[in-house]
C-alpha positions in Angstrom: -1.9 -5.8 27.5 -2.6 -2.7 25.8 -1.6 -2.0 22.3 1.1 0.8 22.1 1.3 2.7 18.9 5.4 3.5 19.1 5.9 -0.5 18.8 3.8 -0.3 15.9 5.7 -1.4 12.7 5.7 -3.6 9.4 8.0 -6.2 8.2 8.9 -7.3 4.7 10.2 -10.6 3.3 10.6 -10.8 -0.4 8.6 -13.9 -1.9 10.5 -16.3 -4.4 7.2 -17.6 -5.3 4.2 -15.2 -5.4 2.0 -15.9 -2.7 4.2 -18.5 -0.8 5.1 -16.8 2.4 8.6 -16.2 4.0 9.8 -14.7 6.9 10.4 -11.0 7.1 13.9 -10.4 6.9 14.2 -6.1 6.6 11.6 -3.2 9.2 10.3 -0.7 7.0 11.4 2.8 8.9 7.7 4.0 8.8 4.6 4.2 10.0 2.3 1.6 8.1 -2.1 1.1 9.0 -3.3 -2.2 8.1 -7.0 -2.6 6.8 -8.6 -5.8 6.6 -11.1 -5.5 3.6 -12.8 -8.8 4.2 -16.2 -9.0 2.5 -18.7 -9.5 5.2 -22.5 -10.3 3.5 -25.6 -10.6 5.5 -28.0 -13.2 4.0 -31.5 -11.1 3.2 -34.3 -13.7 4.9 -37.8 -13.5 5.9 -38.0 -16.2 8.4 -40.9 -14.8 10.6 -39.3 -15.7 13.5 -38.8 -11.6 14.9 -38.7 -8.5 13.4 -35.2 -8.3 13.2 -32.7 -9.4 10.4 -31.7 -12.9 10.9 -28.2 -13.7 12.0 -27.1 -15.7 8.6 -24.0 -13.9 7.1 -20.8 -14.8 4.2 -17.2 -13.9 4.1 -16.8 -14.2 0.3 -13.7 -12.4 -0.2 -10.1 -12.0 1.3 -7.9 -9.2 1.0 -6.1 -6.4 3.1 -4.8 -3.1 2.2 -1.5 -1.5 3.8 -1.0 2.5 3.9 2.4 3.5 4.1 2.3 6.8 6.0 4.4 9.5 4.8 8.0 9.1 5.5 11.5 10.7 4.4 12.2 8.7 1.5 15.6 7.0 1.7 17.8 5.9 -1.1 18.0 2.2 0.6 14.1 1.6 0.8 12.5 3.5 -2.0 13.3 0.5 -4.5 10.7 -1.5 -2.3 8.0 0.6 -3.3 9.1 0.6 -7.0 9.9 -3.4 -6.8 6.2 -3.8 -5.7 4.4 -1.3 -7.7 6.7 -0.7 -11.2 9.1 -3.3 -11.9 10.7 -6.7 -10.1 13.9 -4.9 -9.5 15.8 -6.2 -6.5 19.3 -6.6 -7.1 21.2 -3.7 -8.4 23.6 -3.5 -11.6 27.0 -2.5 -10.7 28.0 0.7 -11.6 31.3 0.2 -13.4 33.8 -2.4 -12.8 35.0 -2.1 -8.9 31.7 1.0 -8.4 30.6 0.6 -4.9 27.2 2.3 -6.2 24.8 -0.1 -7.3 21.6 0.9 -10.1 18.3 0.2 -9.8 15.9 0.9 -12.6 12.7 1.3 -12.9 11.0 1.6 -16.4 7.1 2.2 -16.7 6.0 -0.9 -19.0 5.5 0.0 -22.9 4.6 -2.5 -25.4 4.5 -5.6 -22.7 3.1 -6.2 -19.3 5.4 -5.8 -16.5 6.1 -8.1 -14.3 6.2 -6.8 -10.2 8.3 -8.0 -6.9 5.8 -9.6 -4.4 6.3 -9.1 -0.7 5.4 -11.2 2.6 4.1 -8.1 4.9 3.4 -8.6 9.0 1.8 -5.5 10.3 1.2 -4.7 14.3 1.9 -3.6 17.6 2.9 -5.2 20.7 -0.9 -6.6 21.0 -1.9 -8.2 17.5 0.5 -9.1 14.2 -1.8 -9.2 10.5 0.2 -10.6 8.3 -0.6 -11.2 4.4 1.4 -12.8 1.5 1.3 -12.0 -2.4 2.1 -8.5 -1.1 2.1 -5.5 -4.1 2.0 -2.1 -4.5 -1.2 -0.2 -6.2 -0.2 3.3 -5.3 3.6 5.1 -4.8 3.9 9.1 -4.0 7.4 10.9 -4.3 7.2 14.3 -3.3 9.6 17.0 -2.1 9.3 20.9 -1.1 12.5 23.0 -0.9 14.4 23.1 2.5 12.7 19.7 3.3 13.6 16.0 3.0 11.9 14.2 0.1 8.3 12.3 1.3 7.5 8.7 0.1 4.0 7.2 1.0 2.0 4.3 -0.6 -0.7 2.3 -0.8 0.2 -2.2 -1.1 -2.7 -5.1 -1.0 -2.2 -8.4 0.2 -3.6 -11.6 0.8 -5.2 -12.1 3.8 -6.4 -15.6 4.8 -8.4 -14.5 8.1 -6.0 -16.8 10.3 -5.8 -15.4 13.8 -3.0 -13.6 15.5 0.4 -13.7 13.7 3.8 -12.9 15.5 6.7 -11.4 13.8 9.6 -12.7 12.6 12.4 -12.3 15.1 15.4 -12.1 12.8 14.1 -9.1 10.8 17.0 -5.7 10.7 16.6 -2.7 11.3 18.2 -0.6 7.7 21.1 1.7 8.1 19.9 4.3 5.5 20.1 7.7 4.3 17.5 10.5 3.4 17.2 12.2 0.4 16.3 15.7 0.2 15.0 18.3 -1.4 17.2 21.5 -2.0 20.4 19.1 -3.2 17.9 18.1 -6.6 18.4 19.6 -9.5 15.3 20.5 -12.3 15.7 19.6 -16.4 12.8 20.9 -19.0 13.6 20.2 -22.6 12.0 20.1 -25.4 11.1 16.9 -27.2 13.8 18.1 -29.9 16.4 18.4 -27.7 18.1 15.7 -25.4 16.6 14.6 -21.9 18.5 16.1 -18.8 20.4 19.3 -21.2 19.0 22.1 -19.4 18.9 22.9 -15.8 16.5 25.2 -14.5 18.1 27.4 -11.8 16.5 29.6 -8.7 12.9 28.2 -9.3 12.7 24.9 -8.3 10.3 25.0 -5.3 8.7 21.4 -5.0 7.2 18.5 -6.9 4.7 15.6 -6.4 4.7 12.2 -8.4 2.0 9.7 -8.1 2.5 6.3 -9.5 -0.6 4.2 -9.9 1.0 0.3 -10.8 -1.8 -0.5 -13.1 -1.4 -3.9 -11.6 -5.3 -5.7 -10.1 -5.9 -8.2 -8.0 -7.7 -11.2 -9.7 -9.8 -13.4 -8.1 -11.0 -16.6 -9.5 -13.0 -20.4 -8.4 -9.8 -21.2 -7.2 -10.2 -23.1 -4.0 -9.3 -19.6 -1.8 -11.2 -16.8 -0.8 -8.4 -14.8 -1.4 -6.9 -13.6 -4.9 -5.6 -16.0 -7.4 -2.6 -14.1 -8.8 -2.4 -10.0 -9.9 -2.4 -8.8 -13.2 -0.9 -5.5 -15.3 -4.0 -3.9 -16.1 -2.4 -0.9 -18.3 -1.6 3.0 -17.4 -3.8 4.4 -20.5 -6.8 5.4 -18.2 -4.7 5.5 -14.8 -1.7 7.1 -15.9 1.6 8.3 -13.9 0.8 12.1 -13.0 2.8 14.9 -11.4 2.9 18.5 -10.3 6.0 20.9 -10.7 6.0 24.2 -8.2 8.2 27.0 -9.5 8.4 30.3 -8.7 6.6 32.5 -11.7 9.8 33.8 -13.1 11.2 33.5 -16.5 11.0 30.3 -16.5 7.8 29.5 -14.7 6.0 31.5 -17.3 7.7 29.7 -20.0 6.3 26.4 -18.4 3.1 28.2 -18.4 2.9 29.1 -22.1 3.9 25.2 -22.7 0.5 24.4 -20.4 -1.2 26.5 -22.9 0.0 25.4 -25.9 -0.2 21.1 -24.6 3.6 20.9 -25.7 5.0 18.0 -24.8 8.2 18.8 -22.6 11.5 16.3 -21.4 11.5 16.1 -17.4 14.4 14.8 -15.5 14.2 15.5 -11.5 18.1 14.5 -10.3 18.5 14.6 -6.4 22.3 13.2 -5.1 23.2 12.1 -1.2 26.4 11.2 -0.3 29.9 10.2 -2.1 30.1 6.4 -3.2 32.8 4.5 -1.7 34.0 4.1 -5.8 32.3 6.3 -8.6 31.3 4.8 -11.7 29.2 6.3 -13.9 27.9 7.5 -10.8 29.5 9.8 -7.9 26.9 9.7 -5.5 23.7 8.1 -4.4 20.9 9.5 -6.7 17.7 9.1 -8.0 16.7 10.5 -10.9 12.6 10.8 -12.0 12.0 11.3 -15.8 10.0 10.9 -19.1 7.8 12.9 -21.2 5.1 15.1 -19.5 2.6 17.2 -20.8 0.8 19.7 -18.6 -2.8 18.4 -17.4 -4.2 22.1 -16.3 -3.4 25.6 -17.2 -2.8 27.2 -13.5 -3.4 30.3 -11.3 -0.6 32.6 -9.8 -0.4 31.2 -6.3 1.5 32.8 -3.1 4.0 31.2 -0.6 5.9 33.7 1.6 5.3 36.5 -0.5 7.1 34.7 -3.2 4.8 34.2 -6.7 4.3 30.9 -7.0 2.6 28.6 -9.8 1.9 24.5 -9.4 1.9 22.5 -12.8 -0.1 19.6 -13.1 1.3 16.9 -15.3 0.7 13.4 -16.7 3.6 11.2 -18.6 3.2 10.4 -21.9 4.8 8.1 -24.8 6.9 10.6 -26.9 10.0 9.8 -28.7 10.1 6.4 -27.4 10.0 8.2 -24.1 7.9 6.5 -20.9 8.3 7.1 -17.3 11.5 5.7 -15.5 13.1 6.0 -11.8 16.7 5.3 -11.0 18.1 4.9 -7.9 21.5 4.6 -7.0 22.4 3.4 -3.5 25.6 0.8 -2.0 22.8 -1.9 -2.0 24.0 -5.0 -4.2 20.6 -6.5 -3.2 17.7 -4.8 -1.2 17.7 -7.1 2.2 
């Protein structure tokens, strides 16, 4: 039998204990590569027996990596990637007494560590299943240009005990869910005097990119496994959240220029809306909104895109007026499956 890449997939099953596996219960609608990062040593030797390097070797370490391919981000499965890589979010609030929407945010940590969602992940095709508990995210990427769907990609690491073939779990769904996209968002810039989400920026929002490193390590210890022990929150400070805003170079784009120059801190809310909730609360539709306070990381060139003047803003978040990083999403989910 010959493995076939269109019955490639991943499965998730969210872990009550870290590290305990369960069974997948929900198929992440992407395309996901599985990389066993097994630590393979060879033992240096001088046996004079040949000359050739003897055939002694170690596996001293564990450990697997998952890429998450680029995918249309969706308002249903997003939250895994921020469960597993910001905060251990996994049921929503309800929006309002009798809302149909349900909230769930994420807040990048400020004065304590925070604490992540771990995943069971199987991995394969119709020939082999990896699978790997203790399952969390180092790496999540939003992005979005106009006239597209929004993009979600990441990178998760996971246990990996070196057992042989898996199989996946039978019983695993398929997600009915719904794709976000780009030209229904909405841009806000502020200043830090001002209130978050005030002023909309019209007719020059062209794209975006948002890259969320966790902060969170594996840590491996004399613990009785080759694998890792647990993962800790390592901290932001030196791998911080980081961004890029593409607008046309209008009024505004050169305003957002000046601000580059001038390292002024500036209010960023991103606001994209899908469909009509069953019931509004608060909220009308299914959203997700991206904000904090940014300041630009790079003072840019004038760049071209279909004869249009173009200029691409490199950002980082910062702490400012009690201000960190947060994502919302807003979906029908009362908990992710």
């Amino acid at each position: 039998m010959v493995g076939i890449r269109d019955f490639r997939k991943l499965q998730l099953g969210k872990e009550t204990t870290a590290g305990t596996a369960v069974a997948a219960t929900t198929i992440w609608r992407g395309r996901a590569v599985w990389n066993d990062e097994t630590e393979i040593s060879k033992v240096e030797e001088d046996t004079g027996m040949a000359l050739l390097q003897g055939d002694a070797d170690y596996q001293s370490s564990h450990s697997a990596t998952i890429d998450l391919e680029e995918v249309a981000a969706t308002f249903e499965q997003l939250p895994y990637l921020l469960a597993m890589a910001i905060e251990n979010i996994t049921a929503g609030v309800q929006d309002g007494t009798g809302g149909t929407g349900y909230v769930y945010q994420y807040d990048h940590p400020t004065n304590a560590a925070g604490a992540i969602q771990s995943y069971t992940i199987e991995v394969g095709d119709n020939q082999r299943v990896d699978e790997g508990n203790y399952a969390f995210g180092e790496e999540v990427t939003i992005s979005g240009a106009a006239g597209e769907a929004l993009m979600m990609s990441g990178t998760l690491r996971c246990r990996h005990n070196g057992a042989p073939d898996a199989e996946f779990t039978t019983t695993a769904t398929l997600p009915t869910t719904e794709v976000i996209l780009f030209n229904t968002g909405k841009l806000y810039l502020d200043a830090t005097t001002g209130t978050m989400g005030t002023t909309v920026k019209t007719g020059t929002f062209r794209g975006f990119e948002v890259t969320i490193p966790s902060g969170h390590v594996p840590v491996e210890t004399g613990d009785g496994s080759l694998y890792y022990s647990t993962e800790v929150y390592a901290g932001n400070v030196e791998n911080p959240w980081t961004g890029s805003l593409t607008l046309l170079h209008d009024t505004t784009g050169e305003a957002e220029l000046g601000f580059a120059r001038a390292g002024t801190v500036r209010l960023l809310k991103l606001l994209f809306e899908g469909s009509t909730l069953g019931t509004a609360g608060t909220y009308t539709k299914k959203t997700l909104i991206i904000s904090g306070a940014i300041r630009y990381s790079e003072i840019p060139s004038t760049e071209e895109t279909d004869g249009l003047a173009e200029i691409t803003l490199p950002f980082e978040w910062v702490w400012s007026d009690s201000l960190a990083g947060q994502v919302i999403v807003v979906n029908e989910l009362v908990t992710l499956p």
